[in-house]
DRENPA-3360 file (N, C-alpha, C; in nm, 2 decimals, always signed):
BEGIN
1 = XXXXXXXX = +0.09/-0.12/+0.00/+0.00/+0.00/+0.00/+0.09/+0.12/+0.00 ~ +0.03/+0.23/-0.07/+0.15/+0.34/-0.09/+0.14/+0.45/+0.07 ~ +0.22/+0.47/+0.08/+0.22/+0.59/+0.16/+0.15/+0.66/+0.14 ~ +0.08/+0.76/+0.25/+0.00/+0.87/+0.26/+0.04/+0.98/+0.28 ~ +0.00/+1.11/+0.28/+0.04/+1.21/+0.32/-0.01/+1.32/+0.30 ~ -0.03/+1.47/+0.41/-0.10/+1.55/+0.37/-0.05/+1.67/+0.33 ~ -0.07/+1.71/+0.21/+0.01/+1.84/+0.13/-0.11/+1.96/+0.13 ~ -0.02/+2.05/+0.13/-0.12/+2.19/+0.09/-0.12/+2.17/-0.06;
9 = XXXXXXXX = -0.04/+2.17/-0.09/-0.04/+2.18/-0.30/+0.08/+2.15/-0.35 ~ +0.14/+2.15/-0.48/+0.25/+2.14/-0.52/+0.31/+2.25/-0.65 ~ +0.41/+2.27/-0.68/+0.42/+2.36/-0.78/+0.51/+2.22/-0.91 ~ +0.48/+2.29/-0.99/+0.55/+2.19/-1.12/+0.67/+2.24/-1.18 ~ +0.69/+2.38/-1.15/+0.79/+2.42/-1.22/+0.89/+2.52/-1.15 ~ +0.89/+2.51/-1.01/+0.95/+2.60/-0.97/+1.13/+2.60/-0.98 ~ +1.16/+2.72/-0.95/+1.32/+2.76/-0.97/+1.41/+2.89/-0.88 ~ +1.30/+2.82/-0.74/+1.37/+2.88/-0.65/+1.42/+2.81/-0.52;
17 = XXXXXXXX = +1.33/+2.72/-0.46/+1.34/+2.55/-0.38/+1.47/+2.46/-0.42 ~ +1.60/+2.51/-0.45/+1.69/+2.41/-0.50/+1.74/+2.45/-0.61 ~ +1.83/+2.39/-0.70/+1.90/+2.37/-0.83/+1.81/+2.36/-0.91 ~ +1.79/+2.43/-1.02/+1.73/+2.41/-1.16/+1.57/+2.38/-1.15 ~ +1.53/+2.38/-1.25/+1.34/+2.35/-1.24/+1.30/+2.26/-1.16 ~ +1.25/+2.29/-1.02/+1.16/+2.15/-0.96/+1.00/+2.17/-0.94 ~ +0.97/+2.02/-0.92/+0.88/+2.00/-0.84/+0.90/+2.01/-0.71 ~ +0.78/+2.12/-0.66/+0.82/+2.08/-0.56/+0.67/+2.09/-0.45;
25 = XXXXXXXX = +0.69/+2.00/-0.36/+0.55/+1.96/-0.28/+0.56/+2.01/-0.15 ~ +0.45/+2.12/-0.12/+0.43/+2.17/-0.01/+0.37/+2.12/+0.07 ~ +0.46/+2.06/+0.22/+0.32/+1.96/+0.27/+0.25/+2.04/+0.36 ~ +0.16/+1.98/+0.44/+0.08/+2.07/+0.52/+0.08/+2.06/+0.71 ~ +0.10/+2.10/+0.77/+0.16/+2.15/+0.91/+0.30/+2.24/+0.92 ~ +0.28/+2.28/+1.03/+0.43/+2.32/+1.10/+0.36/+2.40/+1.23 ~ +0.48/+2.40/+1.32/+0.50/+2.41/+1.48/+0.55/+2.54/+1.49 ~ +0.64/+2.58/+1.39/+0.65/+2.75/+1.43/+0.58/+2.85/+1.41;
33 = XXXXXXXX = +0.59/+2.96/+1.46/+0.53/+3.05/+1.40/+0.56/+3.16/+1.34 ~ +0.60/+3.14/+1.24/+0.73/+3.26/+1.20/+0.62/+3.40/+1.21 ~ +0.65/+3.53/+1.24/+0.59/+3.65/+1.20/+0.57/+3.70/+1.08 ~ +0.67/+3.67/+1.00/+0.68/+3.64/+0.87/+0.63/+3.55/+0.78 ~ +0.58/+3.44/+0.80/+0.56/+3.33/+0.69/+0.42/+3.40/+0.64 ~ +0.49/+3.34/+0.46/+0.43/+3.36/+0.37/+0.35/+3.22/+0.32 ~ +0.34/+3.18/+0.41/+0.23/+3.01/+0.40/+0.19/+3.02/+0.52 ~ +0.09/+3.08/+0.57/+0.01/+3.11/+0.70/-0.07/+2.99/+0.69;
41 = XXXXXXXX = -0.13/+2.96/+0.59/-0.25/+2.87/+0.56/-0.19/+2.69/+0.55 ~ -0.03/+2.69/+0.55/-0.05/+2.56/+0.57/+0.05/+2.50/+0.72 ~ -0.03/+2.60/+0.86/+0.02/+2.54/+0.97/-0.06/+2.46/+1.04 ~ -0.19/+2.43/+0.97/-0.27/+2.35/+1.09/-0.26/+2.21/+0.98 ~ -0.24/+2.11/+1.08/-0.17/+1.99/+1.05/-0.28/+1.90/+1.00 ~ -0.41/+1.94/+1.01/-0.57/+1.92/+0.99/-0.62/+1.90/+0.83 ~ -0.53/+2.06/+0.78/-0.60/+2.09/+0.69/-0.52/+1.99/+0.57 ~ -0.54/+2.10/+0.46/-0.47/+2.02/+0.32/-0.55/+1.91/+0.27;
49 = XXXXXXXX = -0.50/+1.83/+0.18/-0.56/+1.75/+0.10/-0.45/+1.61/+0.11 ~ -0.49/+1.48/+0.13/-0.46/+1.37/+0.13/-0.40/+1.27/+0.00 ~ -0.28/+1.25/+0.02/-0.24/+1.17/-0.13/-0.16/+1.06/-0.10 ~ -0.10/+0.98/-0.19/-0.04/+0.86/-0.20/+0.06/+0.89/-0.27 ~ +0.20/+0.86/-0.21/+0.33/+0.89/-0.23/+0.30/+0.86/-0.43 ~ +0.27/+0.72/-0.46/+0.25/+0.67/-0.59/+0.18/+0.80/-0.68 ~ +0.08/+0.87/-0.65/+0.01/+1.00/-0.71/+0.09/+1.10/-0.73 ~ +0.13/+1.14/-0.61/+0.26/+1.26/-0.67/+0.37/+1.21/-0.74;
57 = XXXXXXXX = +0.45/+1.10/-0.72/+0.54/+1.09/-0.81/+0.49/+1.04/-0.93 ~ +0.37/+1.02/-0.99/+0.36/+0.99/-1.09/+0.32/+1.13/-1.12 ~ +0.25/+1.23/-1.09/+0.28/+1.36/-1.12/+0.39/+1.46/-1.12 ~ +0.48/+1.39/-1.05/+0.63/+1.47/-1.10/+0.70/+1.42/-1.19 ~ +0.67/+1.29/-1.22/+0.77/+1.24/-1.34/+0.73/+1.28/-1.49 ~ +0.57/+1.31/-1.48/+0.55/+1.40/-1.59/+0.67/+1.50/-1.67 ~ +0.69/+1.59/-1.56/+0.79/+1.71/-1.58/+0.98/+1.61/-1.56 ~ +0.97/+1.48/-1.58/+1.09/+1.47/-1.57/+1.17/+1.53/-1.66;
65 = XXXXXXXX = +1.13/+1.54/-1.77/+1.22/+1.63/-1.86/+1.30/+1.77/-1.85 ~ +1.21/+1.82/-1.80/+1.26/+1.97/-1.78/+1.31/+1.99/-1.68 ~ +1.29/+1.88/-1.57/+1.42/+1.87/-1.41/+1.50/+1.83/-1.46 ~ +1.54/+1.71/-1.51/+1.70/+1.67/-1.58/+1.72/+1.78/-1.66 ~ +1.66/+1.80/-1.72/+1.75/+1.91/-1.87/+1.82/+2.02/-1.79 ~ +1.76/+2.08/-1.65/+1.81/+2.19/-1.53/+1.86/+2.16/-1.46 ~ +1.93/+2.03/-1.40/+1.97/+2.01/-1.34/+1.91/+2.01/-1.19 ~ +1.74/+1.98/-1.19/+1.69/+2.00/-1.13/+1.62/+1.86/-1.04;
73 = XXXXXXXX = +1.47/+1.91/-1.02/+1.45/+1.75/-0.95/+1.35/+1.81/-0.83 ~ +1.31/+1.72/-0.75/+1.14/+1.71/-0.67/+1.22/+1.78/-0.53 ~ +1.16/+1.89/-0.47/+1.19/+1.92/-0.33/+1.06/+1.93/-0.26 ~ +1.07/+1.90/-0.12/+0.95/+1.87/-0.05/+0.96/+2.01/+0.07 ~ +0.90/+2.05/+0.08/+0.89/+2.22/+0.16/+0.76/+2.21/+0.24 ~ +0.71/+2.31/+0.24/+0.55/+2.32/+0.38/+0.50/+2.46/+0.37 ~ +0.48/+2.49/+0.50/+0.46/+2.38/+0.63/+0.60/+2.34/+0.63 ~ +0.61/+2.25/+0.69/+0.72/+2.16/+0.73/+0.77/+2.02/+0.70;
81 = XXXXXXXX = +0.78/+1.99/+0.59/+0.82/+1.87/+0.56/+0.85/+1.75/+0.65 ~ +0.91/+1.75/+0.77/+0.97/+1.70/+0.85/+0.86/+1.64/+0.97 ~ +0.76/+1.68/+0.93/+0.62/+1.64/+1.05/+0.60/+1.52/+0.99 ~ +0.59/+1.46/+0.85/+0.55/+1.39/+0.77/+0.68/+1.31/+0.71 ~ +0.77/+1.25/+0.78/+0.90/+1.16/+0.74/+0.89/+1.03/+0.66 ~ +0.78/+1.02/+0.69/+0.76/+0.88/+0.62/+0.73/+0.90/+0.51 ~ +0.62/+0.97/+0.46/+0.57/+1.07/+0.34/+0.71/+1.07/+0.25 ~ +0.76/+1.14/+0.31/+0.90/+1.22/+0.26/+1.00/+1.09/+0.18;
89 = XXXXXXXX = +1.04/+1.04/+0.31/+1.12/+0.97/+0.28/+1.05/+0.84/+0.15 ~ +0.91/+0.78/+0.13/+0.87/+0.69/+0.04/+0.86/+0.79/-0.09 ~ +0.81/+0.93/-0.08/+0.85/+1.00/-0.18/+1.01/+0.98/-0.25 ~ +1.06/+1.03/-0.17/+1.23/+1.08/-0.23/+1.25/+0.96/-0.28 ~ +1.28/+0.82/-0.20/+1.29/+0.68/-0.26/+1.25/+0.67/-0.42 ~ +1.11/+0.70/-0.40/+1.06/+0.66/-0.55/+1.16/+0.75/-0.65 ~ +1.14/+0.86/-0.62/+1.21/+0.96/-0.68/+1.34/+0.95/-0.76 ~ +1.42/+0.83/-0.65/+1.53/+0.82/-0.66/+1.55/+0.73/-0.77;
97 = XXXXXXXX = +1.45/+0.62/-0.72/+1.47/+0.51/-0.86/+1.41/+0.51/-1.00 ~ +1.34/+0.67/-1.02/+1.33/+0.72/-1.14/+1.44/+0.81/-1.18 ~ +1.55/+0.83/-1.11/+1.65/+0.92/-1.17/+1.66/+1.05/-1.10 ~ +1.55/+1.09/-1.04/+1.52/+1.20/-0.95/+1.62/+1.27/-0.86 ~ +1.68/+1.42/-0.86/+1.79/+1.49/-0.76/+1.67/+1.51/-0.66 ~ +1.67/+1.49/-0.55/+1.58/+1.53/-0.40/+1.65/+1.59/-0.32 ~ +1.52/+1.71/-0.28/+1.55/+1.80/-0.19/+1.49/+1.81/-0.07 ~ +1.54/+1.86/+0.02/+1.47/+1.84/+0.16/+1.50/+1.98/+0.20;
105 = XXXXXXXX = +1.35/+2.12/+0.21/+1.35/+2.23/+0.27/+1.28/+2.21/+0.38 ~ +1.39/+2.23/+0.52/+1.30/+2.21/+0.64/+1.38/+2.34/+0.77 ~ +1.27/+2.33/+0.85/+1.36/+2.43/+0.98/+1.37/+2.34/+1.01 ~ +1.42/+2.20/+1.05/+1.48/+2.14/+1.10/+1.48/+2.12/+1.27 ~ +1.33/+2.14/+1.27/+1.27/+2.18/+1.42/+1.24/+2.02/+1.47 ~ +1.32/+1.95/+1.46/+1.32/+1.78/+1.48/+1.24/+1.75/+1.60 ~ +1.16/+1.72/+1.60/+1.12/+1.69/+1.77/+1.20/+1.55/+1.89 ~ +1.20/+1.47/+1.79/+1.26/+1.36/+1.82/+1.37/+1.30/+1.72;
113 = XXXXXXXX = +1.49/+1.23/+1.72/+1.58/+1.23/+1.64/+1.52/+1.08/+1.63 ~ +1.44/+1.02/+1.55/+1.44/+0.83/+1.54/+1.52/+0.78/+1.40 ~ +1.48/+0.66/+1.35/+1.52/+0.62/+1.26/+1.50/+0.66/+1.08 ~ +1.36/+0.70/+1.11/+1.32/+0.77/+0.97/+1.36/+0.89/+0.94 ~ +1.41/+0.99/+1.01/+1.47/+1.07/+1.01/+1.65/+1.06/+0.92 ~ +1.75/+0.98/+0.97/+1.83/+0.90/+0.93/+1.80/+0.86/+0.78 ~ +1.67/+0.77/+0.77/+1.64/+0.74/+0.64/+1.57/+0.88/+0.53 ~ +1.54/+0.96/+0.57/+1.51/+1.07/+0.50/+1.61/+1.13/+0.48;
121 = XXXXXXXX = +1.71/+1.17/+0.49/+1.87/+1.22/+0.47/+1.96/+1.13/+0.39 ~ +1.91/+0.93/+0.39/+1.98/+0.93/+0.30/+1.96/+0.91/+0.15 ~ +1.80/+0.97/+0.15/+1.74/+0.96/-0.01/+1.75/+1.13/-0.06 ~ +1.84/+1.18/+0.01/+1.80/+1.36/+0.04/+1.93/+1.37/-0.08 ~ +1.96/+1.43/-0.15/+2.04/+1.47/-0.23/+2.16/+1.59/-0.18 ~ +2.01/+1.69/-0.15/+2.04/+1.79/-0.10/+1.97/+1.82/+0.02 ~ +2.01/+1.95/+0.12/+1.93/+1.98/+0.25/+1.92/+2.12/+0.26 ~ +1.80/+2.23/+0.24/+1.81/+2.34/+0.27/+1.75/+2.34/+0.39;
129 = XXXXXXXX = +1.83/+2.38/+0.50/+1.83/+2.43/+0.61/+1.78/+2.60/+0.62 ~ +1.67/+2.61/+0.73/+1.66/+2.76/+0.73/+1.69/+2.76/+0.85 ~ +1.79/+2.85/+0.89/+1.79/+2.91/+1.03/+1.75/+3.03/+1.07 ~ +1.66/+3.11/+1.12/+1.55/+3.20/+1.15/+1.62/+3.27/+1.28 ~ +1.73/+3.25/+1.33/+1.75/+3.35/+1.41/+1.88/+3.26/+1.51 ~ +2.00/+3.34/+1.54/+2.09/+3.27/+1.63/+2.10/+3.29/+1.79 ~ +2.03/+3.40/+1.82/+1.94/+3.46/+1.94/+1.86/+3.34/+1.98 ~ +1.83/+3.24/+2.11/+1.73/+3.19/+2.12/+1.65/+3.28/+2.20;
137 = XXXXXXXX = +1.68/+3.38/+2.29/+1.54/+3.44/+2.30/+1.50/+3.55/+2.21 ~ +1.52/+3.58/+2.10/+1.44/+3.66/+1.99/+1.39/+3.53/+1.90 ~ +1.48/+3.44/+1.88/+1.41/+3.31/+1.82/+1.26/+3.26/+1.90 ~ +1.29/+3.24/+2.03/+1.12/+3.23/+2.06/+0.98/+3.31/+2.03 ~ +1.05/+3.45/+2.07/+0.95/+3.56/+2.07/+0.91/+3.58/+1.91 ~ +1.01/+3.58/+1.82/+0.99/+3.62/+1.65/+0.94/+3.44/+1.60 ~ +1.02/+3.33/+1.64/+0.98/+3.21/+1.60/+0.84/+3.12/+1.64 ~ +0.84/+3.18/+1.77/+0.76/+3.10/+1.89/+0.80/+2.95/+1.93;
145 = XXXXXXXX = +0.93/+2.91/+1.87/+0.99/+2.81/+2.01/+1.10/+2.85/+2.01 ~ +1.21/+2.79/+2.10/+1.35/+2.76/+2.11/+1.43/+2.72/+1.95 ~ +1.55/+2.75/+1.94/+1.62/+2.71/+1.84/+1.74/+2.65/+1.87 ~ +1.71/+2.56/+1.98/+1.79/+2.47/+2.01/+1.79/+2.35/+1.97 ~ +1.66/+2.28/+1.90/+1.66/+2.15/+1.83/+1.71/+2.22/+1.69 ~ +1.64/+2.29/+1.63/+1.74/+2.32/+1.47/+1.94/+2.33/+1.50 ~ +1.96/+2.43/+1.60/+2.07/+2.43/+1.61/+2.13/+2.28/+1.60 ~ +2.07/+2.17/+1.69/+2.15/+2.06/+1.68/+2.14/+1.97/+1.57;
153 = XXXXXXXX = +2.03/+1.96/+1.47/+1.97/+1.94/+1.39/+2.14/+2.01/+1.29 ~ +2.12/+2.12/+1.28/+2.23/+2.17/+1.20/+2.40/+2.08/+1.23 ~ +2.41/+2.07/+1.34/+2.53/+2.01/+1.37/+2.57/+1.86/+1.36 ~ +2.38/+1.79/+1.35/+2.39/+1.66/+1.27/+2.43/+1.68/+1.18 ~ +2.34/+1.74/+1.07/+2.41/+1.72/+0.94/+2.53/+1.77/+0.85 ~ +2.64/+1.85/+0.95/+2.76/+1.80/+0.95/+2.81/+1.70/+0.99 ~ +2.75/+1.65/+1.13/+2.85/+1.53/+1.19/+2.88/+1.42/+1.07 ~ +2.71/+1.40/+0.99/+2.65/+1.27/+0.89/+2.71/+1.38/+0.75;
161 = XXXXXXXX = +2.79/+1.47/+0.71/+2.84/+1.48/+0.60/+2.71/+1.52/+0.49 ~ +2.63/+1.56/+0.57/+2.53/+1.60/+0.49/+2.52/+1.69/+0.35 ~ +2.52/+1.72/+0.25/+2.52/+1.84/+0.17/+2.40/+1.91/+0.19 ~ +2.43/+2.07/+0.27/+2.33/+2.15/+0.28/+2.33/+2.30/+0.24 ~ +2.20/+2.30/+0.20/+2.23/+2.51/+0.22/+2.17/+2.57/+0.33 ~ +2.22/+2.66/+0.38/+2.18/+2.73/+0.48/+2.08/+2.80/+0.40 ~ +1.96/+2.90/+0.46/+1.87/+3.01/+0.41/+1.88/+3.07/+0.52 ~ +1.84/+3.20/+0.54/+1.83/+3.32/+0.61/+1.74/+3.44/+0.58;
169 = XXXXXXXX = +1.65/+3.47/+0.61/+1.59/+3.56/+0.60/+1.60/+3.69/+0.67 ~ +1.66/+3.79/+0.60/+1.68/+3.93/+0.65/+1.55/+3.96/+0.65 ~ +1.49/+4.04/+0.79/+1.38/+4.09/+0.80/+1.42/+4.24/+0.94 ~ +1.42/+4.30/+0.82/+1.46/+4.45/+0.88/+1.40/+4.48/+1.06 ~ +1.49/+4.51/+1.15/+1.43/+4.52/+1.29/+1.45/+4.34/+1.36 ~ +1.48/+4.28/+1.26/+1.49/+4.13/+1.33/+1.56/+4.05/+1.36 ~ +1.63/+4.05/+1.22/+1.74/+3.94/+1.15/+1.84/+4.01/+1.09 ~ +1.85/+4.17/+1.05/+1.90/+4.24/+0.98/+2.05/+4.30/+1.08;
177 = XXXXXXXX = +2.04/+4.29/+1.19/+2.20/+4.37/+1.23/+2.35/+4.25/+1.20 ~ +2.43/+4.34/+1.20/+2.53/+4.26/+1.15/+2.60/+4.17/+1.27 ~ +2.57/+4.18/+1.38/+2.63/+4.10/+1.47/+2.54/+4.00/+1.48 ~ +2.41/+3.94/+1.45/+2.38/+3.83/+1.40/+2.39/+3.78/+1.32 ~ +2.47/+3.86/+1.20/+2.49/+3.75/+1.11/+2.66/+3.69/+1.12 ~ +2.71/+3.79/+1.25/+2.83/+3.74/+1.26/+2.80/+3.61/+1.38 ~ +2.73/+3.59/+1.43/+2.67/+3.50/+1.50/+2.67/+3.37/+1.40 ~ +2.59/+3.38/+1.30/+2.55/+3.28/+1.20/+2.66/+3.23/+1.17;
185 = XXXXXXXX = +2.77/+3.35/+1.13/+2.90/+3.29/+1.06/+2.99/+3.24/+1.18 ~ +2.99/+3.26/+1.29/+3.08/+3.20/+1.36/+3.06/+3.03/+1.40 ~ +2.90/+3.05/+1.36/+2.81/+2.89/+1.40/+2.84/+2.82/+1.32 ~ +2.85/+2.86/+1.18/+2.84/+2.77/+1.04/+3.01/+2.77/+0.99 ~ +3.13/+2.83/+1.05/+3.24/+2.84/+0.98/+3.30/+2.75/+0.96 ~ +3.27/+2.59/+1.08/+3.36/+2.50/+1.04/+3.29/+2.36/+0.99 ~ +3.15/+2.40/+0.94/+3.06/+2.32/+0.86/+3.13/+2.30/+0.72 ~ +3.20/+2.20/+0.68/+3.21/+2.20/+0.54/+3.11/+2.10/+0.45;
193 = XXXXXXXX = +3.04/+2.06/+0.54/+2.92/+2.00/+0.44/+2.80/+2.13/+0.35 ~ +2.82/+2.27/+0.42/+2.77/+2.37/+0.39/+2.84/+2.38/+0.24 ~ +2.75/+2.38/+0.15/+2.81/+2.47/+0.01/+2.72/+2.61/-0.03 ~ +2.65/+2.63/+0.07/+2.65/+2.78/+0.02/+2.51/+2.85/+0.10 ~ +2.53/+2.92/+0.11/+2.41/+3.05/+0.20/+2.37/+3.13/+0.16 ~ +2.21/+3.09/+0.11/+2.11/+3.23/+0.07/+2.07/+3.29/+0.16 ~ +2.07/+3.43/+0.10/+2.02/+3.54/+0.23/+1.84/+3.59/+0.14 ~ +1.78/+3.55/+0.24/+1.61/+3.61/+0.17/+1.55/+3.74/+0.21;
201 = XXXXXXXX = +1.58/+3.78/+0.12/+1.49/+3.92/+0.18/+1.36/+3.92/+0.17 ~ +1.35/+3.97/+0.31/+1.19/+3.96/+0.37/+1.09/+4.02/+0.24 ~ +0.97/+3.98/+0.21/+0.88/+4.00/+0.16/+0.75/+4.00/+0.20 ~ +0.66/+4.06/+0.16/+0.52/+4.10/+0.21/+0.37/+4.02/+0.14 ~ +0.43/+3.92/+0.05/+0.39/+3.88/-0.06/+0.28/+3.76/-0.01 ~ +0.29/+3.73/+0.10/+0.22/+3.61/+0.20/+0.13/+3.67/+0.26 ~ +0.12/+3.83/+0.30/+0.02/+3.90/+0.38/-0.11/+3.85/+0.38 ~ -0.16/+3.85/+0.25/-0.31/+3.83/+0.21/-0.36/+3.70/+0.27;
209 = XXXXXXXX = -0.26/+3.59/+0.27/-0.32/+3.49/+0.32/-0.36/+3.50/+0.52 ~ -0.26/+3.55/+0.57/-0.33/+3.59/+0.69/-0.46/+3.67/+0.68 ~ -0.50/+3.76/+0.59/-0.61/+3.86/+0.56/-0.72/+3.78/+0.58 ~ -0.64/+3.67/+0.49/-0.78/+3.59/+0.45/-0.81/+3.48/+0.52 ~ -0.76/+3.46/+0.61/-0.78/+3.36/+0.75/-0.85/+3.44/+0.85 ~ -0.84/+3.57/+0.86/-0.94/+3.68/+0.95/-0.81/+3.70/+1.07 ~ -0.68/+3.69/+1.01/-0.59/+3.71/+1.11/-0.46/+3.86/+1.11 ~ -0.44/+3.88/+1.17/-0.39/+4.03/+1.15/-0.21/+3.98/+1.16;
217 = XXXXXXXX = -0.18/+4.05/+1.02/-0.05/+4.04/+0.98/+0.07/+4.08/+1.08 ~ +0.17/+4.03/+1.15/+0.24/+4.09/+1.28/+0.29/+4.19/+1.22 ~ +0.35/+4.20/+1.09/+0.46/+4.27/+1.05/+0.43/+4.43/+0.97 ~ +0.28/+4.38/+0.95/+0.24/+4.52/+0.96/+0.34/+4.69/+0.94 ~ +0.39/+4.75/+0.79/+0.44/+4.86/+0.84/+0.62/+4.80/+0.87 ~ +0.67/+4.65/+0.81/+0.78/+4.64/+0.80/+0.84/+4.64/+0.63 ~ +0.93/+4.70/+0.60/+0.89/+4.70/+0.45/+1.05/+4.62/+0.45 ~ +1.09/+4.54/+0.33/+1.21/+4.46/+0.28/+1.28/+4.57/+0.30;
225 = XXXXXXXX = +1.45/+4.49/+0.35/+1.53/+4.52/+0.29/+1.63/+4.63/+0.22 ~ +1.65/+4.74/+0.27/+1.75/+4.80/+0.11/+1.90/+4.69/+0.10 ~ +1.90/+4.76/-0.02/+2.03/+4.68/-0.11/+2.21/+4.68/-0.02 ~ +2.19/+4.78/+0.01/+2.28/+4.82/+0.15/+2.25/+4.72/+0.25 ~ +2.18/+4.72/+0.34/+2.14/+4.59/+0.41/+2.18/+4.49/+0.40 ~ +2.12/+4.44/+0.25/+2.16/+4.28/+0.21/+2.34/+4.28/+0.19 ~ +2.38/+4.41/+0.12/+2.54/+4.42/+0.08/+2.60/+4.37/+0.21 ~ +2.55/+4.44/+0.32/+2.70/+4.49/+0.42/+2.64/+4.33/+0.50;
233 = XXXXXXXX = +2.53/+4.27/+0.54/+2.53/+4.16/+0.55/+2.61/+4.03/+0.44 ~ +2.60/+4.06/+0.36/+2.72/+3.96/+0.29/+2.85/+3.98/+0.29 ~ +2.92/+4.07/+0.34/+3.02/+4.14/+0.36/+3.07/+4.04/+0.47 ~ +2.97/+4.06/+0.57/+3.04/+3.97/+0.67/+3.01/+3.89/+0.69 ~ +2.92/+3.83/+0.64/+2.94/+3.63/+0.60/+3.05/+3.59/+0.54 ~ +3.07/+3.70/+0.41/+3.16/+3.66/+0.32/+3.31/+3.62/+0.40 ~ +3.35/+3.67/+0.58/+3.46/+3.59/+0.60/+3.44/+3.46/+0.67 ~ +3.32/+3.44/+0.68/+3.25/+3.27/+0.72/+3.31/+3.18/+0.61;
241 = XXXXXX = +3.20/+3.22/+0.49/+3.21/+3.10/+0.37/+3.26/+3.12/+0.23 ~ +3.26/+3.11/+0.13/+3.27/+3.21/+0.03/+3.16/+3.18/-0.12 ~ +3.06/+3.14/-0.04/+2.95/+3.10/-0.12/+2.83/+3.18/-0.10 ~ +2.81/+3.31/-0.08/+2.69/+3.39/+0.01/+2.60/+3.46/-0.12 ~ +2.44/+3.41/-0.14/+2.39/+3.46/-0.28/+2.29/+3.50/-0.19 ~ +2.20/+3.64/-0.28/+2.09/+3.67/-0.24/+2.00/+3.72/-0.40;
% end
């Protein structure tokens, strides 16, 4: 019997989730609460729509063409990917034995470290890691938990040689001074399973969906980013790693 699993939706052609054109499948839950998230609508673990690992990969192999031709391939995102491991991991499998590069975008908010976990890392190709804040008490108050399981979560997958990317989201007033991101770099310097760190600049582009849950936007009156910002933040990553894209 195939695996089950509950997704908000998927995209077919994206080219931002990873390397080259993917699929990629947004599942449905997650535990944090970022002030920011621009998927408001898929934290309750209730909602979404119900599928069979066999259904989606027969709808991503559709587009096999255009992920090999990019160097691309299936990434599984949220919500939280990582609520749903079993999902995940009989996805990537299949994935794998059609030719498929898999990706794993998770906060890495592990609750428990078991065995399927282990097994989802080793169908994972790749691992984009978001880290949301190196502060744990602004990480609670801006995240709403501790970031002390992702922290360690991060230090797995160096110990296991993992290939990952870091993400970060600059969000002006939050994430944006430079001594957290010298924080970041002092955390990630001696990671060499790390090949490279996106920096995201905060966007507003998710608002509506709080609107339209009848819920009022935190961030309200925070606007992205200037270009200065993102610069002088890469500046000083740049003596962390030498891989820093935004």
């Amino acid at each position: 019997m195939s695996t089950t699993g509950r997704i908000h939706s998927f995209e077919s052609c994206g080219t931002v989730d990873g390397p080259g054109i993917r699929f990629i499948v947004f599942l449905q839950g997650c535990l944090m609460r970022c002030q920011y998230c621009h998927n408001r609508d898929t934290w309750d673990t209730h909602d979404g729509k119900e599928v069979t690992v066999e259904e989606i990969i027969n709808e991503a192999k559709s587009y096999r063409h255009f992920m090999n031709a990019s160097g691309g391939g299936v990434t599984c995102s949220g919500g939280e990917a990582m609520l749903q491991p079993e999902f995940v991991r009989d996805f990537f499998r299949s994935a794998k034995d059609n030719g498929i590069h898999t990706c794993l975008d998770t906060n890495g908010y592990i609750r428990k470290h078991t065995d399927v976990i282990d097994e989802v890392l080793e169908v994972s190709d790749l691992v984009m890691l978001d880290l949301k804040h190196m502060r744990d008490e602004i990480h609670k108050d801006f995240i709403g938990v501790s970031n002390t399981r992702v922290l360690d979560f991060a230090r797995y997958l160096h110990k296991v040689g993992q290939k990952t990317w870091i993400r970060y989201v600059i969000v002006p007033g939050y994430t944006d001074s430079l001594e957290d991101a010298r924080l970041l770099g002092e955390f990630i310097k001696d990671m060499d399973n790390i090949e490279k760190i996106e920096l995201l600049p905060y966007h507003k582009l998710g608002a509506h969906k709080w609107e339209a849950l009848g819920i009022e936007y935190p961030l309200e009156g925070v606007n992205p980013p200037s270009k200065e910002t993102m610069d002088s933040i890469v500046e000083v990553l740049s003596e962390y790693h030498d891989n820093i894209k935004y």
